[in-house]
NUMARLO-760176 format. One record per residue (C-alpha): residue number from 1; x, y, z. Coordinates in Angstrom, 1 decimal, always signed. Layout:
N
+-----+--------+--------+--------+
! num !     c1 !     c2 !     c3 !
+-----+--------+--------+--------+
! NUM !      X !      Y !      Z !
...
+-----+--------+--------+--------+
***
This chain:
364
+-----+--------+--------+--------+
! num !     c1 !     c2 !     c3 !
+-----+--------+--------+--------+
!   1 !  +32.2 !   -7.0 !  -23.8 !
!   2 !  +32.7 !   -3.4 !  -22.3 !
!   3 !  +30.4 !   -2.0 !  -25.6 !
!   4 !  +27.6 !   -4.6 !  -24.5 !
!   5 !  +28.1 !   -3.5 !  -20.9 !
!   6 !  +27.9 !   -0.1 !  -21.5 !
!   7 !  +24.7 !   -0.6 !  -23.6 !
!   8 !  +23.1 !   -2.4 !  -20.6 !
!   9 !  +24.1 !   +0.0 !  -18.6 !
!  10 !  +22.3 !   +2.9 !  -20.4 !
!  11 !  +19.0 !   +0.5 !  -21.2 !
!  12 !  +19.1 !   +0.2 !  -17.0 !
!  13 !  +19.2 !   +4.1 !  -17.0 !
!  14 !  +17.0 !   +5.0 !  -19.3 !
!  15 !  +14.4 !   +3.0 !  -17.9 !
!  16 !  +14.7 !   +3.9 !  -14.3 !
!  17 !  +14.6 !   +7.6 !  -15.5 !
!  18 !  +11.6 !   +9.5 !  -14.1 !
!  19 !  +10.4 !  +12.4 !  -12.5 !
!  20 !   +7.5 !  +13.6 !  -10.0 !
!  21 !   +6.0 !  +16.6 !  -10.8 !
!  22 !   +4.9 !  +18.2 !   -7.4 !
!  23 !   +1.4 !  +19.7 !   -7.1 !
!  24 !   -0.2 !  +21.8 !   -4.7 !
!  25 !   -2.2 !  +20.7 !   -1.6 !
!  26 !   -2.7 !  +23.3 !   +0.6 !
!  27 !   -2.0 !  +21.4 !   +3.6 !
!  28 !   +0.4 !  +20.7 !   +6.0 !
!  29 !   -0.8 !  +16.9 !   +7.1 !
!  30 !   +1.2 !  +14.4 !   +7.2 !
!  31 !   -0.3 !  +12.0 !   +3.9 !
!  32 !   -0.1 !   +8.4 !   +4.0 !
!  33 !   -3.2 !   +7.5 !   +2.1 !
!  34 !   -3.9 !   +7.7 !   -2.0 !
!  35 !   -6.2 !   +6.2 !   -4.4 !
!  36 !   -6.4 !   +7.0 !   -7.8 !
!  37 !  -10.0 !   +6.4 !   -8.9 !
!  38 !   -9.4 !   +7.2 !  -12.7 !
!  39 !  -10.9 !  +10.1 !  -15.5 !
!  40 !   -8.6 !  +12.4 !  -13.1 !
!  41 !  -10.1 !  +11.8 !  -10.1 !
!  42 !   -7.8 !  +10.9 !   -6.5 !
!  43 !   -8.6 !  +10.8 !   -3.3 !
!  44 !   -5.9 !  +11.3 !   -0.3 !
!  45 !   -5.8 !  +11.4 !   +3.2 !
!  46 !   -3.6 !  +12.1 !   +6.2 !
!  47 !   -3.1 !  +13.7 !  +10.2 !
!  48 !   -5.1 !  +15.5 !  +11.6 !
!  49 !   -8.7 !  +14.0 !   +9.8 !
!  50 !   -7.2 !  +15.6 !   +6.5 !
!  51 !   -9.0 !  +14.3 !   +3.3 !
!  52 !   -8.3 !  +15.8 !   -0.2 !
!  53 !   -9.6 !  +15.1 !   -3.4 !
!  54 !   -9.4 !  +16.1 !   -7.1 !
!  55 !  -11.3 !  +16.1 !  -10.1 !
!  56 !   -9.1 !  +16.9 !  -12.5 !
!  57 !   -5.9 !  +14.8 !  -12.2 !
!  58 !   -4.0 !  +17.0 !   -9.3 !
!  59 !   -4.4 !  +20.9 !  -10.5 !
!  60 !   -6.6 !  +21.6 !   -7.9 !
!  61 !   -6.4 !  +19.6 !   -4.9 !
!  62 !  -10.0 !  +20.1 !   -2.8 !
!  63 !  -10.0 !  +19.9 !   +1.0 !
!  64 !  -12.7 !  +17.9 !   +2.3 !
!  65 !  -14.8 !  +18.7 !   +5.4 !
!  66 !  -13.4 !  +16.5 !   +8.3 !
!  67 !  -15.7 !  +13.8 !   +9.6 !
!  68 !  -17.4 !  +14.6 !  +13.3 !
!  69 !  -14.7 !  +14.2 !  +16.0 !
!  70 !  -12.2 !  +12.9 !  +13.7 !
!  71 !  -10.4 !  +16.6 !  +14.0 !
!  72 !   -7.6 !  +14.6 !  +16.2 !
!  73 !   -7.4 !  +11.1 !  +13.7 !
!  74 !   -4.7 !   +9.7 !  +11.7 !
!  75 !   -6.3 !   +9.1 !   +7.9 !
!  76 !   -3.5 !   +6.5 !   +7.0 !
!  77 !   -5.8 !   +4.9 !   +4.4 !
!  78 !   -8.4 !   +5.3 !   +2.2 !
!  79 !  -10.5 !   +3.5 !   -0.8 !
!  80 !  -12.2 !   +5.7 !   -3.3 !
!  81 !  -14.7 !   +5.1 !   -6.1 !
!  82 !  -15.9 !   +7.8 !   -7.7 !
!  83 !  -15.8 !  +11.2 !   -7.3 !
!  84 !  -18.3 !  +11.2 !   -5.0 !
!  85 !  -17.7 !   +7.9 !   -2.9 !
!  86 !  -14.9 !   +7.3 !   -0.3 !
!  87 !  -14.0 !   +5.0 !   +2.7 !
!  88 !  -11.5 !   +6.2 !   +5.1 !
!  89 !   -9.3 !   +4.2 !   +7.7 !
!  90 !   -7.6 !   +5.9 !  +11.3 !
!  91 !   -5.4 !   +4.1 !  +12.5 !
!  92 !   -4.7 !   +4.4 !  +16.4 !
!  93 !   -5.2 !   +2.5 !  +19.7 !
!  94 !   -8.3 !   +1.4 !  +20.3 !
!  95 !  -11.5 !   +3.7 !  +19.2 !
!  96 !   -9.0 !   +5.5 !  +17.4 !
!  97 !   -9.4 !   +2.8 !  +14.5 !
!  98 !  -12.2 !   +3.9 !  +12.7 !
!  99 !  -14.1 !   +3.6 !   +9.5 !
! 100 !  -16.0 !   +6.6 !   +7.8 !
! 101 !  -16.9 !   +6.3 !   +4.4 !
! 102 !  -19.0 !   +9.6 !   +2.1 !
! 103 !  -21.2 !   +9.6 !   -0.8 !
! 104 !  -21.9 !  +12.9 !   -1.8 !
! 105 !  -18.2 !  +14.0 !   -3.0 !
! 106 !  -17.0 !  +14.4 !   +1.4 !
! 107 !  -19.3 !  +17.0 !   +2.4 !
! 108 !  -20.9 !  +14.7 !   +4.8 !
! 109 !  -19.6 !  +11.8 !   +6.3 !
! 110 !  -21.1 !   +8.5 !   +8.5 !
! 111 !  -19.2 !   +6.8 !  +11.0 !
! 112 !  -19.0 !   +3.2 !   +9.6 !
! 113 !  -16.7 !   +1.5 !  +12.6 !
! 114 !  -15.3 !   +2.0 !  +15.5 !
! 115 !  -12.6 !   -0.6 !  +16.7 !
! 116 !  -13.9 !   -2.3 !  +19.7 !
! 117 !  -10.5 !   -3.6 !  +20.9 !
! 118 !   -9.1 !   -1.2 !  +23.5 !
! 119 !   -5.7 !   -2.9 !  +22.1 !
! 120 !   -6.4 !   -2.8 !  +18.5 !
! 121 !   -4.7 !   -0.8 !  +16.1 !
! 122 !   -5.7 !   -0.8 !  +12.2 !
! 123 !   -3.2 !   -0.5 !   +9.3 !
! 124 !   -4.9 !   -1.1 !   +6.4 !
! 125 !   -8.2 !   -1.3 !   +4.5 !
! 126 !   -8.1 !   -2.4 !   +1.1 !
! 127 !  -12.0 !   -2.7 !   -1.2 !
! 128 !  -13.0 !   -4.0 !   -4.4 !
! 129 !  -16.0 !   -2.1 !   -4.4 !
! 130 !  -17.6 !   -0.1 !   -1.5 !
! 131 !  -19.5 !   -2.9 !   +0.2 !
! 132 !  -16.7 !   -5.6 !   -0.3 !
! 133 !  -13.4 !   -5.5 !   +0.9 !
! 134 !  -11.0 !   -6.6 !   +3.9 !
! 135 !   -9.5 !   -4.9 !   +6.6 !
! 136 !   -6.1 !   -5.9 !   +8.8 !
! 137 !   -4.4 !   -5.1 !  +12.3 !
! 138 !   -2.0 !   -5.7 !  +14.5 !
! 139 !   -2.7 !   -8.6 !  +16.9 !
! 140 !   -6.0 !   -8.7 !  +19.5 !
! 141 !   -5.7 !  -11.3 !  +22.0 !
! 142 !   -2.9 !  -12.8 !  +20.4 !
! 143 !   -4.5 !  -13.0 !  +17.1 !
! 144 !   -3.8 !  -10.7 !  +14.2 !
! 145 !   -6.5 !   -8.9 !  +13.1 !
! 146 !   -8.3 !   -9.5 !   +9.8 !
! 147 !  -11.9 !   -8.9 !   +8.7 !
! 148 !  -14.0 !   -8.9 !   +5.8 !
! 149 !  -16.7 !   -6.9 !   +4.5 !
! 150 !  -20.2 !   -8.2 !   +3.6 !
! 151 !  -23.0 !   -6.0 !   +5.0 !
! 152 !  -21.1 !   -5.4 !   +8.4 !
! 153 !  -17.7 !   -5.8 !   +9.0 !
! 154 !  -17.3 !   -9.5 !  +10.3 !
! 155 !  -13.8 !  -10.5 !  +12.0 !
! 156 !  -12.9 !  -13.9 !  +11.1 !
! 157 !  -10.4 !  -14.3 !  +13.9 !
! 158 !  -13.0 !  -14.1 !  +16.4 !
! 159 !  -15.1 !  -17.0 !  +14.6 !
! 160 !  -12.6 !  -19.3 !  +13.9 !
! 161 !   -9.8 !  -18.8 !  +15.9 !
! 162 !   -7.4 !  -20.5 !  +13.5 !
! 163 !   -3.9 !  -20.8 !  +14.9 !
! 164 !   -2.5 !  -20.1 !  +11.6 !
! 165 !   -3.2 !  -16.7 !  +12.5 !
! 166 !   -2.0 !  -16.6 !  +15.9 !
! 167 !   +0.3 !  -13.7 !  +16.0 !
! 168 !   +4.5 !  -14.8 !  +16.6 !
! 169 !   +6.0 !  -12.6 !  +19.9 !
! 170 !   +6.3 !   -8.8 !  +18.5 !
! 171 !   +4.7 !   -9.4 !  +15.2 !
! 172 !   +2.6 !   -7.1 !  +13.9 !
! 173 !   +1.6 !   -4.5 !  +10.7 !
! 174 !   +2.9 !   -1.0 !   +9.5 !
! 175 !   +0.5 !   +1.3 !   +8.5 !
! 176 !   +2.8 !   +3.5 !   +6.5 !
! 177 !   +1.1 !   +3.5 !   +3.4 !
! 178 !   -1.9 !   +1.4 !   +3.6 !
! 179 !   -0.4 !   -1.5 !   +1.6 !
! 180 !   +0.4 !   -4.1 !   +4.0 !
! 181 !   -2.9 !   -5.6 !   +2.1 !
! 182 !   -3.0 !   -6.8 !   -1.0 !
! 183 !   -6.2 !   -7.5 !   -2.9 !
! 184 !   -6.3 !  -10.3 !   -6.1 !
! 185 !   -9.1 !   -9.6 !   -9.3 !
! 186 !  -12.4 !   -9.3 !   -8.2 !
! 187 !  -14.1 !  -12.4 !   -8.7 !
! 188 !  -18.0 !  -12.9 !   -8.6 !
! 189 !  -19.0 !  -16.7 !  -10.1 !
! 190 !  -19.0 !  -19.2 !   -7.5 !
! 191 !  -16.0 !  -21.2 !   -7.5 !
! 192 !  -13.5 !  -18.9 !   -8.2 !
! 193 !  -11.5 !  -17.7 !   -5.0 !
! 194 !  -11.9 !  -14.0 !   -3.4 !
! 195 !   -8.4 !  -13.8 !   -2.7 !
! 196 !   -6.4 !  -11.6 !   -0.6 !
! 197 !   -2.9 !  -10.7 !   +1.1 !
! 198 !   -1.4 !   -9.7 !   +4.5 !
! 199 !   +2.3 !   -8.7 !   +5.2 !
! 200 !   +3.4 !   -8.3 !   +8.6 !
! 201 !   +7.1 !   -7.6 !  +10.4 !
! 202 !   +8.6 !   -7.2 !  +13.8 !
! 203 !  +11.2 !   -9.2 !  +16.2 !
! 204 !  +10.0 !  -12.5 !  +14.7 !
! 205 !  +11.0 !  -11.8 !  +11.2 !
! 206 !   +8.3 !  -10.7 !   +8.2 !
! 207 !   +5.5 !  -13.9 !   +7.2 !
! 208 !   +3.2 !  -13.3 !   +4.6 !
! 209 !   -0.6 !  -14.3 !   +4.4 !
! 210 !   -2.9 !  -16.2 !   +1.4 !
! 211 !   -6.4 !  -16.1 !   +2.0 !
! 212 !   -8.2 !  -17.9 !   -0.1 !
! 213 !  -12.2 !  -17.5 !   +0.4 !
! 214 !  -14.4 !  -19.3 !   -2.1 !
! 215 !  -17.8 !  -18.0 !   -3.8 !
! 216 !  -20.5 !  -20.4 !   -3.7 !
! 217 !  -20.9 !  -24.6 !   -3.4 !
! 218 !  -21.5 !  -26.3 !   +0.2 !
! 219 !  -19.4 !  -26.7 !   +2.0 !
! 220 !  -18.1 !  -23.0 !   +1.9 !
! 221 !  -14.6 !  -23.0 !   +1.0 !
! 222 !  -11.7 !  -21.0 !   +2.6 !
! 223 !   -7.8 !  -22.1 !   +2.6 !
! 224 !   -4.6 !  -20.2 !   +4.5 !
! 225 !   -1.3 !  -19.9 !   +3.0 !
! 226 !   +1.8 !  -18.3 !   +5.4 !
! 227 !   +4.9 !  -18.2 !   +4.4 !
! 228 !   +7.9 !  -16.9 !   +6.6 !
! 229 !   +9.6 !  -14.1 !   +4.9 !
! 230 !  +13.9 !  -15.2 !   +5.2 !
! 231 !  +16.4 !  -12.5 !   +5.1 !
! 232 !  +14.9 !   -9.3 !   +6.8 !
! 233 !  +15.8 !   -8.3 !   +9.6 !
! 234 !  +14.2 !   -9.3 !  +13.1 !
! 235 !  +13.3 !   -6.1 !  +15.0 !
! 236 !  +10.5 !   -4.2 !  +15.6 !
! 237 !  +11.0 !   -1.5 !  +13.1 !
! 238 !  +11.7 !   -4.1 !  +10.2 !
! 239 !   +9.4 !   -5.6 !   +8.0 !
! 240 !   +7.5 !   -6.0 !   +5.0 !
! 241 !   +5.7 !   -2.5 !   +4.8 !
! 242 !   +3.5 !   -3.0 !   +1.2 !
! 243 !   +2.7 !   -5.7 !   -0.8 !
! 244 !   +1.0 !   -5.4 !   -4.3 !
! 245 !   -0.4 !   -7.6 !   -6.9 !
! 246 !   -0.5 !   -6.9 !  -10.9 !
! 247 !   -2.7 !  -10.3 !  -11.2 !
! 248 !   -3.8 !  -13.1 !   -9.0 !
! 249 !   -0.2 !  -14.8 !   -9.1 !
! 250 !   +2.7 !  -12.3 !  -10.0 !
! 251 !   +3.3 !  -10.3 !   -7.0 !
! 252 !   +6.1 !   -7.8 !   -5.0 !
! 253 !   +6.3 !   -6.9 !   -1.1 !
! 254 !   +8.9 !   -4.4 !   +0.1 !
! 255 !   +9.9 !   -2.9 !   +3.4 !
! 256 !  +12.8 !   -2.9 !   +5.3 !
! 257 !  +13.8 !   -1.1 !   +8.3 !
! 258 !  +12.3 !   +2.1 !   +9.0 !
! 259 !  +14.7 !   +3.7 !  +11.5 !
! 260 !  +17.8 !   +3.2 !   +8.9 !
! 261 !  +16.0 !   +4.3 !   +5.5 !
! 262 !  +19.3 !   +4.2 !   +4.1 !
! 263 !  +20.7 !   +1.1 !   +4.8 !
! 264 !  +20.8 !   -1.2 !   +1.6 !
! 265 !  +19.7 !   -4.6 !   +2.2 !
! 266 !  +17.1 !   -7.4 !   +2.0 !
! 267 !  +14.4 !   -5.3 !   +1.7 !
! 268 !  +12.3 !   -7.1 !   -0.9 !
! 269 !  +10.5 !  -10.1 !   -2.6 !
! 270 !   +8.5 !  -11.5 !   -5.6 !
! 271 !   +6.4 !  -14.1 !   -6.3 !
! 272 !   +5.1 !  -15.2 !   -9.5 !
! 273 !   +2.6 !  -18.1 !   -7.9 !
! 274 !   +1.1 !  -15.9 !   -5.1 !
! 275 !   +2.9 !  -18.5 !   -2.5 !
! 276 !   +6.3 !  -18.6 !   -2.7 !
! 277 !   +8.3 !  -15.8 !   -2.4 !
! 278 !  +12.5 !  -15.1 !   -3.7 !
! 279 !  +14.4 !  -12.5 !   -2.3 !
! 280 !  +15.5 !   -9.7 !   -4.9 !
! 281 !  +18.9 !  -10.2 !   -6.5 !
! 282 !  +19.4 !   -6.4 !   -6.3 !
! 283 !  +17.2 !   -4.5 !   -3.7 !
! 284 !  +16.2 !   -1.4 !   -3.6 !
! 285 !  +18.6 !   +1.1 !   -2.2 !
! 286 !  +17.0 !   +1.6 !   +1.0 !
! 287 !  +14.0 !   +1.4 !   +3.2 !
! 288 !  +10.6 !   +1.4 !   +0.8 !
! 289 !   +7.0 !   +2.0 !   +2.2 !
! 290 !   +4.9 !   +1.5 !   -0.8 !
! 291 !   +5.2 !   -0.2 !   -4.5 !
! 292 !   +3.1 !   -0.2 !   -7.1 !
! 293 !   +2.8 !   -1.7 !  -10.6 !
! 294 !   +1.9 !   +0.7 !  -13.7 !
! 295 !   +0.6 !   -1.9 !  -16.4 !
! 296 !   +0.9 !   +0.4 !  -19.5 !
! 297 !   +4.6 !   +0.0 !  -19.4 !
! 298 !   +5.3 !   -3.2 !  -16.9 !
! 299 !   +7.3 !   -1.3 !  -14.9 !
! 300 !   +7.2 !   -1.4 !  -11.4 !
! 301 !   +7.6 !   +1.6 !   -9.1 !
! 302 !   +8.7 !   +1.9 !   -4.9 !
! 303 !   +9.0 !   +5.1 !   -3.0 !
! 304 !  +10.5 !   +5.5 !   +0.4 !
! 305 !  +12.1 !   +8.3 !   +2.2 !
! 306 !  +15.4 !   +8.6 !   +0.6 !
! 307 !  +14.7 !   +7.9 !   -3.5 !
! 308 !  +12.3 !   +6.0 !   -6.1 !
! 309 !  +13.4 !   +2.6 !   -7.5 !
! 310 !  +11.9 !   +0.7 !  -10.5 !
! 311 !  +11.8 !   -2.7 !  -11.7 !
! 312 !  +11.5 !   -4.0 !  -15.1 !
! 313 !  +11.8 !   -7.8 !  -14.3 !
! 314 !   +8.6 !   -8.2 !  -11.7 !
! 315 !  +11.1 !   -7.4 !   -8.5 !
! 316 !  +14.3 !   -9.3 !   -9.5 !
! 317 !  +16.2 !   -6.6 !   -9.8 !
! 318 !  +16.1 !   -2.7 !   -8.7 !
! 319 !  +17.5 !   +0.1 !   -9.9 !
! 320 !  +17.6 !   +3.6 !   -8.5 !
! 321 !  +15.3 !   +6.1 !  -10.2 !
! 322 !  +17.5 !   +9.7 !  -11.0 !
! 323 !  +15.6 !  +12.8 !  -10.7 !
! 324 !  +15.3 !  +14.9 !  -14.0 !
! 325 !  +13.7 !  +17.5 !  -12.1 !
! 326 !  +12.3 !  +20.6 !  -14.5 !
! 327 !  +13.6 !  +23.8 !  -13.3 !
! 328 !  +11.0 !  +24.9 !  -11.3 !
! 329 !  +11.2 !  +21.4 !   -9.5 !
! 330 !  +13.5 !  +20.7 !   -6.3 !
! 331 !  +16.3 !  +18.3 !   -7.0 !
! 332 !  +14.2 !  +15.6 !   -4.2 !
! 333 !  +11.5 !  +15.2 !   -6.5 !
! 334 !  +12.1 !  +11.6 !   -6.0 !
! 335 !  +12.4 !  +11.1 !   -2.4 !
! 336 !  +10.5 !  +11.9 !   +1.0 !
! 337 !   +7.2 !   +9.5 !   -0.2 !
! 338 !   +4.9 !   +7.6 !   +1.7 !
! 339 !   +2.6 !   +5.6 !   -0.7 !
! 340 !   +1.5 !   +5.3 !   -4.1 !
! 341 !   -1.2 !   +5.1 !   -6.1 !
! 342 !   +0.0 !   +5.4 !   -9.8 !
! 343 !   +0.6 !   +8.4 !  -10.9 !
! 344 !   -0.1 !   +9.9 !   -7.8 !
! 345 !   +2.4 !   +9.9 !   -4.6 !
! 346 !   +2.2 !  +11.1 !   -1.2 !
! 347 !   +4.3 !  +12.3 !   +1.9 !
! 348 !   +5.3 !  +14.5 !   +4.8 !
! 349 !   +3.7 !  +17.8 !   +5.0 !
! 350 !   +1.7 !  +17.9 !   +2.5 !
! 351 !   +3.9 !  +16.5 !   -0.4 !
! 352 !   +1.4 !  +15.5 !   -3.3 !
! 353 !   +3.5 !  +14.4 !   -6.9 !
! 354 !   +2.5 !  +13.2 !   -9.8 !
! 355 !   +4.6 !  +10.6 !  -12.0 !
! 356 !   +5.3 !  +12.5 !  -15.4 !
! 357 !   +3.8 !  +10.6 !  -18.1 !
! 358 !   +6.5 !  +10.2 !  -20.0 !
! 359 !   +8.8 !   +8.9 !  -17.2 !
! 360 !   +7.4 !   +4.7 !  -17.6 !
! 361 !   +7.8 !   +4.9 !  -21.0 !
! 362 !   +8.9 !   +1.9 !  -22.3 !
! 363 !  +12.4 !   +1.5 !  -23.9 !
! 364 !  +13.6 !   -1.0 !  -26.6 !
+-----+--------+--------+--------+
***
């Protein structure tokens, strides 16, 4: 029994083993926004209208011109495409919620959006490709906030005014990594379901929301899942904080409490039917902004501010990630993150890393 033990113990290790390599960014904004496009090319954003981008996987990091009057603006998201085409989300009070988006590799820049609730805040924006996508908020007349992309950004809320979305007293997003929106596969033929997540938190306790919108046929088809999120805690700087997808049914949220990163608690779910949703046997150990799923190895990655924890069993079970920092790494490689965009991950001042690629390797 203790050999079996012991050889658990080490498989456990082995595979939460893993190491950020830090790379260079040249600036001191604080980043909250990363995409990882592919063929080495990322896009980030941050304070202060900050917007970086490489070409060639993180050993140059390019700083972008800032949009007109964005000098002052929060970039806590953003949706990249190419190397040449980006969308990226402020998030702020009122008109400081804004949309730009660039197609000639951010020299130049077009105000998309403003927000035209004095009492709206965005928190995330999430695209399948740059002319379809949704984007979520905290709550606007007692609504939450949740729009979709066609040729102009339409908000449903307004329309319909379904009380399924009416927001609960103190609920509302995070925008701490541009993840409290989840996106399913893109899907085109008519009948099959556009589908799309929405985590919230606050005094009311965490719900999660399943939009269903389906292409094509008369009548047009949309359907609402929520489900109340048990367990977290019921304040306003508790929640779910990022919710991710690695198909249209197997899925992870994570959070916590944001004030006490280290406190070890419920802090996250999985679901592996898109609806209903288990609390994690072993959480993560402490407060976690953004996950993320790397498909090559099935492993499942969340940062937050005081470590890196991975999952091998889609969220039942987390395990601290030990830094194996080289030498001319620090020894918190694997802590003080914001969000993730695999292998790229993003933080305070100007932290940029990227996940070593042998860290996910998969062991027997």
């Amino acid at each position: 029994m203790r050999l079996a033990l012991l050889a658990a113990l080490l498989s456990i290790t082995s595979a939460a083993s893993a190491q950020f390599t830090l790379q260079t960014s040249n600036t001191n904004a604080d980043l909250r926004g990363i995409h990882n496009v592919g063929n080495g090319v990322a896009w980030a954003s941050g304070t202060n209208g900050t917007v970086l981008r490489t070409e060639d996987g993180g050993y140059v990091w390019q700083t972008c011109s800032i949009p007109p009057g964005a000098e002052k603006l929060d970039f806590r998201g953003i949706q990249a495409f190419d190397a040449n085409t980006a969308i990226v989300m402020s998030s702020g009070p009122g008109d400081q919620s804004r949309l730009y988006k660039t197609t000639d590799g951010c020299h130049t820049w077009k105000l998309l959006f403003k927000n035209p609730d004095k009492d709206g805040f965005w928190d995330a924006i999430q695209m399948w490709t740059p002319a379809d996508g949704f984007l979520a908020g905290d709550p606007v007349d007692g609504f939450l906030y949740f729009a979709e992309s066609t040729s102009y950004w339409n908000n449903f809320l307004e329309q319909g005014e379904d009380a399924d979305w009416k927001a609960k007293p103190g609920e509302g997003a995070f925008a701490a990594s541009n993840s409290s929106l989840a996106l399913g596969p893109f899907r085109q033929k008519d009948g099959e379901p556009r589908e799309v997540w929405f985590a919230t938190g606050g005094s009311s306790g965490p719900r999660i929301f399943h939009y269903k919108h389906f292409n094509g046929g008369e009548p047009e088809r949309q359907s609402l899942t929520v489900s109340d999120i048990a367990g977290f805690e019921k304040i306003n700087s508790a929640g779910i904080f990022s919710i991710k997808f690695r198909d249209g049914s197997v899925g992870i949220a994570v959070g916590g409490n944001y004030k006490e990163p280290d406190r070890i608690g419920k802090s996250a779910v999985y679901t592996t039917d898109g609806d209903h949703w288990s609390l994690a046997s072993t959480p993560p150990h402490g407060y976690r902004s953004s996950v993320a799923f790397d498909p090559a190895t099935k492993i499942w990655i969340t940062v937050g501010p005081n470590g890196t924890d991975s999952s091998t069993d889609d969220g039942r079970n987390w395990h601290p990630v030990h830094p194996d920092p080289a030498l001319h790494e620090p020894a918190d490689a694997d802590r003080n993150w914001n969000a993730l965009s695999l292998p790229y991950v993003v933080g305070p001042k100007g932290r940029i890393g990227r996940l070593d690629p042998a860290a996910l390797k998969s062991r027997p």
